[in-house]
C-alpha positions in Angstrom: 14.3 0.0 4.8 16.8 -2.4 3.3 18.8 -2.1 6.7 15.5 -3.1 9.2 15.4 -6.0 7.4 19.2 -7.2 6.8 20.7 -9.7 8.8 22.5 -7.0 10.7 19.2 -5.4 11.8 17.5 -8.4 12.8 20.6 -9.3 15.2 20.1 -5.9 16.9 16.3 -6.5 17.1 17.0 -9.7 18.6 19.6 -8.3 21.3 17.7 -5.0 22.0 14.7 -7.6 23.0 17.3 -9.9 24.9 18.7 -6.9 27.4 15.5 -5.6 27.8 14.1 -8.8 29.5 17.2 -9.2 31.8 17.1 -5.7 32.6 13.3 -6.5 33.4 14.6 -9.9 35.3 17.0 -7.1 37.5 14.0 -5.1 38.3 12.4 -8.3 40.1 15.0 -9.2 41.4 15.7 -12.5 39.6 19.1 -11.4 38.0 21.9 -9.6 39.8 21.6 -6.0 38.7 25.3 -5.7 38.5 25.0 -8.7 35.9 22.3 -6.9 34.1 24.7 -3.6 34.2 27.4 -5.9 32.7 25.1 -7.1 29.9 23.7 -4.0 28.9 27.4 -2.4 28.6 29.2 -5.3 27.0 26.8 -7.5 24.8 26.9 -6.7 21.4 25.3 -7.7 17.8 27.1 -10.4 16.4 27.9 -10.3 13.1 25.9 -12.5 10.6 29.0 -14.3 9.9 29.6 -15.6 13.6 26.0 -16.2 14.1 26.5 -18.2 10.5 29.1 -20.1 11.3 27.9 -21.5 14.6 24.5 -22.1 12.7 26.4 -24.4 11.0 26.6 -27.1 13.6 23.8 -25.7 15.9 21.4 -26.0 13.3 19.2 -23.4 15.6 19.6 -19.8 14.3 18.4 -18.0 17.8 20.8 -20.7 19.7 23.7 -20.1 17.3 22.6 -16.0 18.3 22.7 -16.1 22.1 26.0 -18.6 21.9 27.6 -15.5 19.6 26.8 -12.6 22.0 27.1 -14.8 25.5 30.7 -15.9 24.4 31.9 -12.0 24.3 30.2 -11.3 28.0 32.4 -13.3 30.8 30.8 -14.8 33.7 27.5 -12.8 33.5 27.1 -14.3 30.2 24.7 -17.0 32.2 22.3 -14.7 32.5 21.7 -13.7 29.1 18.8 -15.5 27.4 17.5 -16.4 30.8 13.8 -18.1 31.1 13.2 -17.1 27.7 12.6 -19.6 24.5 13.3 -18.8 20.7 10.1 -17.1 19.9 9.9 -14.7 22.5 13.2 -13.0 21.3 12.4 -13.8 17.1 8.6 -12.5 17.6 9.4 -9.5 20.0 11.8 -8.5 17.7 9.9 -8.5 14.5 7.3 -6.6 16.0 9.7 -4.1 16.3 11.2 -4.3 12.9 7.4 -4.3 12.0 7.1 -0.7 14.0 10.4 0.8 12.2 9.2 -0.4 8.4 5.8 0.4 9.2 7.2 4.5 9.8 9.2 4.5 6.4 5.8 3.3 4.6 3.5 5.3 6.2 5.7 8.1 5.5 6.4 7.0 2.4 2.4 6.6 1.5 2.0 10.7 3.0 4.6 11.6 0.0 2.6 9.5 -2.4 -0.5 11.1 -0.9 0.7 14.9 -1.2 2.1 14.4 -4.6 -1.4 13.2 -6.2 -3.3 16.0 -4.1 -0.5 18.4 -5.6 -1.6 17.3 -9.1 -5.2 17.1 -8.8 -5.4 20.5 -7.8 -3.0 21.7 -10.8 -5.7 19.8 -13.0 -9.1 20.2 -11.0 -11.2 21.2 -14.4 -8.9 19.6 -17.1 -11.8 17.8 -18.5 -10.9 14.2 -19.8 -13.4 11.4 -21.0 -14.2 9.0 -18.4 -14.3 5.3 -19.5 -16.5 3.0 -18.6 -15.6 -1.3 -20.0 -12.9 1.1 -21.7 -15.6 3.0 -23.7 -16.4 6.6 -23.9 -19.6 7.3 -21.2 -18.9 11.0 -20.2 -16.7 13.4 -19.6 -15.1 13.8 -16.4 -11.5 15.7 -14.9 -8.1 14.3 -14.4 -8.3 16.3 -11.5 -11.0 14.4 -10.3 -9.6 11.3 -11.3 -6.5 12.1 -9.4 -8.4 12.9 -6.5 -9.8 9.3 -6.5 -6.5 8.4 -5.9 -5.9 10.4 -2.8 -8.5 9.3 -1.0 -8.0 5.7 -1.6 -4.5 6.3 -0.3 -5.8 8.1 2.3 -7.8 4.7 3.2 -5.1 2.6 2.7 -2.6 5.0 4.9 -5.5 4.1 7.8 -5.4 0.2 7.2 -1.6 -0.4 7.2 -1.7 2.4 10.4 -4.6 0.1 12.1 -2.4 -3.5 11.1 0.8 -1.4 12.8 -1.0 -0.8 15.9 -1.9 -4.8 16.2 1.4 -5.5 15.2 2.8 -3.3 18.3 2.9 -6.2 20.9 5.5 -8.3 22.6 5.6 -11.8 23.8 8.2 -13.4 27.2 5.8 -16.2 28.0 8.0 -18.7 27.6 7.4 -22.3 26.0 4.0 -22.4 25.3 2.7 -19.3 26.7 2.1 -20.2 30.2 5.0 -18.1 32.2 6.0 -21.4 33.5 9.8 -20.6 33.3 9.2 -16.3 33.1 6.6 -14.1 34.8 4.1 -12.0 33.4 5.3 -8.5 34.9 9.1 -9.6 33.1 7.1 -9.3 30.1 5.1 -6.2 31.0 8.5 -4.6 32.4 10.7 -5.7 28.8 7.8 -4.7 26.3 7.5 -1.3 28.2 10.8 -0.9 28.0 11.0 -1.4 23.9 7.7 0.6 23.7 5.0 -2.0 23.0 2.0 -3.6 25.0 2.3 -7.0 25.8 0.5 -9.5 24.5 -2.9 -10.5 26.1 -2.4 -14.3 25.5 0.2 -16.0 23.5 1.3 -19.9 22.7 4.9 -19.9 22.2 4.4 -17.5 19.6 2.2 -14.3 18.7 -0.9 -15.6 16.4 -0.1 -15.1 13.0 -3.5 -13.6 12.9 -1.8 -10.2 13.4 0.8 -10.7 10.7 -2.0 -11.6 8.4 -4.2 -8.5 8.4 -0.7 -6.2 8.3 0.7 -8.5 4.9 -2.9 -8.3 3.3 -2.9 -4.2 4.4 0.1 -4.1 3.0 -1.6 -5.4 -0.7 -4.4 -3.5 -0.6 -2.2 -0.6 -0.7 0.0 -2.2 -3.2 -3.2 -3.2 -5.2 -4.1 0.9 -5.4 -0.6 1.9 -6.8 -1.4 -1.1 -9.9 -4.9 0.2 -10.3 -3.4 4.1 -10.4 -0.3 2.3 -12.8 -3.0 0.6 -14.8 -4.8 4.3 -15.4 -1.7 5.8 -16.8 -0.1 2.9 -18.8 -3.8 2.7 -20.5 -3.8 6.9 -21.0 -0.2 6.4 -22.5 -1.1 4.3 -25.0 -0.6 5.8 -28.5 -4.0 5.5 -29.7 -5.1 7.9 -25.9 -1.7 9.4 -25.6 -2.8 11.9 -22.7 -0.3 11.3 -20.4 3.4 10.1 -21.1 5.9 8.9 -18.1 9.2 11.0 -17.5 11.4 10.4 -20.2 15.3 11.7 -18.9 17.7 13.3 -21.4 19.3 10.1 -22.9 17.0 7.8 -21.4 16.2 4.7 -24.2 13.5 3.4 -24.6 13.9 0.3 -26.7 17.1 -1.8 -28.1 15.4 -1.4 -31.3 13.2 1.2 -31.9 14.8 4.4 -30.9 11.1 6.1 -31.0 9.5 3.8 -28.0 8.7 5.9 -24.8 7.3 3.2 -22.8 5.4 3.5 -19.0 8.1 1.4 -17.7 7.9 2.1 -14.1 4.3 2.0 -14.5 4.4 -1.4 -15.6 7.3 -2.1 -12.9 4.6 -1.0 -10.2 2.0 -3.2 -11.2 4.7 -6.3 -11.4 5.5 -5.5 -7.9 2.1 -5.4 -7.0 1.9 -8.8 -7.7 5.0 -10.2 -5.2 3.1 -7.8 -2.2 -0.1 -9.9 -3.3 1.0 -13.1 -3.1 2.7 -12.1 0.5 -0.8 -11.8 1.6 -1.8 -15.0 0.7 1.3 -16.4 2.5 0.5 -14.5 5.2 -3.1 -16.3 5.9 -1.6 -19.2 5.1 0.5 -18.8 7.6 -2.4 -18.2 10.4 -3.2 -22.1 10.8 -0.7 -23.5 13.1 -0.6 -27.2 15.0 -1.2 -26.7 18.3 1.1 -23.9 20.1 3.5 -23.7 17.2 4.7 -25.0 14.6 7.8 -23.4 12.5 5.5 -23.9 8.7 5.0 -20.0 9.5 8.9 -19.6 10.2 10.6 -19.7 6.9 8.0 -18.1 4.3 7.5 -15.1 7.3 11.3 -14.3 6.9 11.4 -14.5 2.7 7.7 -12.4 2.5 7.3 -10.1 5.5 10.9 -8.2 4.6 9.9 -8.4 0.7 6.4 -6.7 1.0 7.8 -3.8 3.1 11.1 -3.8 0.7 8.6 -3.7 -2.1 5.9 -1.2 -0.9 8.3 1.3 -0.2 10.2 1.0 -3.6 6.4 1.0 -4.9 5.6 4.0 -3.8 9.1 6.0 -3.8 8.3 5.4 -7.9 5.0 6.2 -7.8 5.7 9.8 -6.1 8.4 10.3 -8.9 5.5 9.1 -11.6 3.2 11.4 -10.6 5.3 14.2 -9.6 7.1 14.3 -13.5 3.8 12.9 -15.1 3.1 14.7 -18.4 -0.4 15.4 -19.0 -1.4 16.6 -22.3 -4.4 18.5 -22.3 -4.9 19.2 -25.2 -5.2 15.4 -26.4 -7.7 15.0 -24.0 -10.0 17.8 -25.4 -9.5 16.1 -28.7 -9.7 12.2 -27.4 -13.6 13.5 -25.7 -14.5 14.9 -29.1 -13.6 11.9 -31.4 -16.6 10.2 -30.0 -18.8 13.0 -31.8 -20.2 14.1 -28.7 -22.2 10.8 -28.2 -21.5 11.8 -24.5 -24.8 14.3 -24.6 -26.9 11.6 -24.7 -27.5 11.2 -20.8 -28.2 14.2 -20.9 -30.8 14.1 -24.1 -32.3 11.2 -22.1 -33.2 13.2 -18.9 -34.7 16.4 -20.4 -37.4 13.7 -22.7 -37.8 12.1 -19.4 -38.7 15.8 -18.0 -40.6 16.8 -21.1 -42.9 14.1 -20.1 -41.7 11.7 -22.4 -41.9 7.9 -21.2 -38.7 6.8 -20.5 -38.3 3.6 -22.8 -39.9 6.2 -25.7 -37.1 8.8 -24.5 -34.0 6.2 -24.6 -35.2 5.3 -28.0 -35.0 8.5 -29.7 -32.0 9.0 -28.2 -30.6 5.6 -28.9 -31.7 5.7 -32.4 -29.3 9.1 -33.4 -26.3 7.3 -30.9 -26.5 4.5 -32.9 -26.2 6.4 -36.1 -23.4 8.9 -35.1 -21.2 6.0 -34.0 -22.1 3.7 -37.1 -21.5 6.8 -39.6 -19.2 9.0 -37.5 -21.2 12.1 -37.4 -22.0 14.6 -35.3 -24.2 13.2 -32.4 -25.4 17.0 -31.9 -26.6 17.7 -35.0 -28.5 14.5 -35.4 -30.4 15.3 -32.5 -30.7 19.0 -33.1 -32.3 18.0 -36.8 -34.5 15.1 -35.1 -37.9 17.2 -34.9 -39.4 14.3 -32.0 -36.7 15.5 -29.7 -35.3 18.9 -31.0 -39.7 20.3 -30.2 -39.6 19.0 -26.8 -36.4 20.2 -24.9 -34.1 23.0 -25.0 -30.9 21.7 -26.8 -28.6 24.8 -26.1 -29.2 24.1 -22.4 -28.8 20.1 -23.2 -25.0 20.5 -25.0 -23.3 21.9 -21.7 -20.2 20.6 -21.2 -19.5 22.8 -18.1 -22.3 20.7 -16.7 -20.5 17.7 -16.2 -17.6 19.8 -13.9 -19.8 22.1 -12.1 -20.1 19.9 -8.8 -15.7 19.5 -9.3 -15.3 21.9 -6.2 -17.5 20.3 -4.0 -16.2 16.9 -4.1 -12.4 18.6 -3.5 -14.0 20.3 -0.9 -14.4 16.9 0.9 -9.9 17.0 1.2 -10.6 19.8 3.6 -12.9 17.5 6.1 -11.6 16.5 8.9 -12.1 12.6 8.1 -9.6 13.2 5.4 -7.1 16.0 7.0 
């Protein structure tokens, strides 16, 4: 990733775009093919230092570019650059930066995807309390929990993989988009050649409309691995303490207190997510432009567009390794669900009144009146219930105090992994 978006790779980008236009010029006939045969043999990448150093007086980045590569090429160095202005070369070629960093992500978001998948099956009925305001409403499964995950990666894998495919266009329509000094089969000829569909209409640059929905795909996806970062550093607290992060032989965990075991790249992730965030925001910034250009876009584009893909993939090559060395402890979650003294039955309570006949308000007040009592004196919210005679004659409490049925439909949902929707 960190080599797409280096200097070096831009400069190839740039020249990959510039030989497949005058190879595309050769096809029409415009530029001598032995001059395009030259071009294609000799021209090569300048090195950021050159292009730097001619930059310098130029004060024109894709000027300082084509004078770096043209001095190297002889004669046939006329013909390099030829009918084209800045934007077609620096837009062309991000879209295909764009294409190559878009591969490493969604790849990167399928290894994110099967480690979660992995672990949700390994803890499909581990039952755990589910939290609602950060409260104790009922219990639930890490597995399931975990599986919440996947699909929402799943749905973020589609958005960046829908923002890719709008990204995947090219632009040689010159100065403000009119073909006035190129033609529109160069441009259909040079984008075929690098593998991307021209543009329907440009100005003398792609709409930033298209760089907008891919930064803001990018953050929803970043925003998923802080809410999934957020679940574990909450569960590692000490007072929950049912998952820890991978703690290495040696690691430390503190300067001062040799017992700290902190969710550090948990926290990390959700930092992160906050830089691929505020890329977003530059990014619709970025979509109102005077007129046919204007170069506002130009400098945040080259600082955020590199740093969300730089930071998305580091996001989510540390979220695999989270969740594939996560600790869960089981056994704290049994205890954590049962510190609440079972208060979680009293859905449960609530419905069997309701079908006893009870009205509901009645219902929720017998009920509410024990929950109240168990939380305010710690005891069992069972046997409260089981020795309150207006609920204990009505319903059958055995049935009531199941915990298997809050996992019995567990299968069915992981069933829906298997459809083809989410293949």
């Amino acid at each position: 990733m960190a080599q797409i978006w280096s200097e070096q790779g831009k400069l190839a980008s740039w020249l990959e775009v510039e030989l497949a236009a005058t190879a595309a010029w050769a096809e029409l006939r415009i530029v001598p093919p032995e001059a395009a045969k030259a071009l294609a043999e000799r021209a090569e990448a300048p090195s950021p230092e050159r292009v730097a150093e001619l930059e310098a007086t130029l004060h024109h980045d894709t000027a300082a570019f084509v004078d770096a590569v043209a001095e190297r090429l002889g004669p046939e160095g006329r013909w390099f650059h030829y009918g084209l202005t800045s934007s077609d070369v620096v837009d062309t070629a991000l879209a295909l930066q764009v294409r190559d960093a878009g591969r490493l992500i969604l790849d990167d978001v399928d290894r994110a995807h099967a480690a979660v998948v992995a672990r949700a099956e390994e803890h499909k009925h581990t039952i755990q309390m589910g939290r609602t305001h950060g409260v104790h409403a009922e219990p639930t499964t890490f597995g399931l929990k975990l599986l919440g995950w996947a699909f929402e990666l799943d749905r973020g894998r589609a958005r960046i993989a829908r923002a890719l495919e709008g990204m995947r266009v090219g632009k040689l329509s010159g100065a403000v988009g009119t073909y006035a000094a190129t033609d529109p089969e160069l441009e259909r000829i040079a984008c075929e050649r690098l593998g991307l569909e021209p543009a329907p209409t440009s100005t003398q640059i792609l709409q930033r409309d298209r760089h907008a929905e891919l930064l803001c795909a990018l953050a929803v996806v970043a925003s998923s691995l802080d809410t999934f970062a957020l679940e574990i550093r909450h569960l590692a607290r000490t007072e929950v303490a049912e998952v820890q992060e991978p703690f290495g032989k040696g690691q430390k965990g503190s300067s001062a207190m040799p017992h700290k075991r902190n969710p550090v790249v948990a926290e990390r992730i959700s930092g992160l997510a906050r830089v691929v965030r505020g890329a977003s925001l530059v990014g619709l910034e970025n979509v109102a432009l005077w007129h046919e250009r204007d170069i506002s876009h130009s400098s945040a584009e080259r600082v955020v567009i590199p740093d969300a893909f730089l930071a998305l993939d580091y996001m989510l090559d540390r979220f695999t390794w989270l969740v594939e060395g996560l600790v869960v402890r089981a056994e704290r979650m049994r205890r954590n669900l049962e510190s609440s003294h079972y208060l979680f039955f009293s859905q449960r309570v609530l419905l069997a009144l309701v079908e006893s006949g009870l009205e509901r308000d009645d219902a929720y007040r017998l009920v509410q009146r024990n929950a109240m009592r168990a939380w305010d004196e710690e005891l069992d919210f069972r046997e409260l219930v089981r020795a309150d005679n207006e609920i204990a004659s009505r319903v059958d409490l055995d049935a009531v105090f199941d915990l298997d049925a809050y996992t019995k439909h567990v299968d069915t949902v992981f069933n829906r992994l298997k459809e083809p929707a989410h293949a």
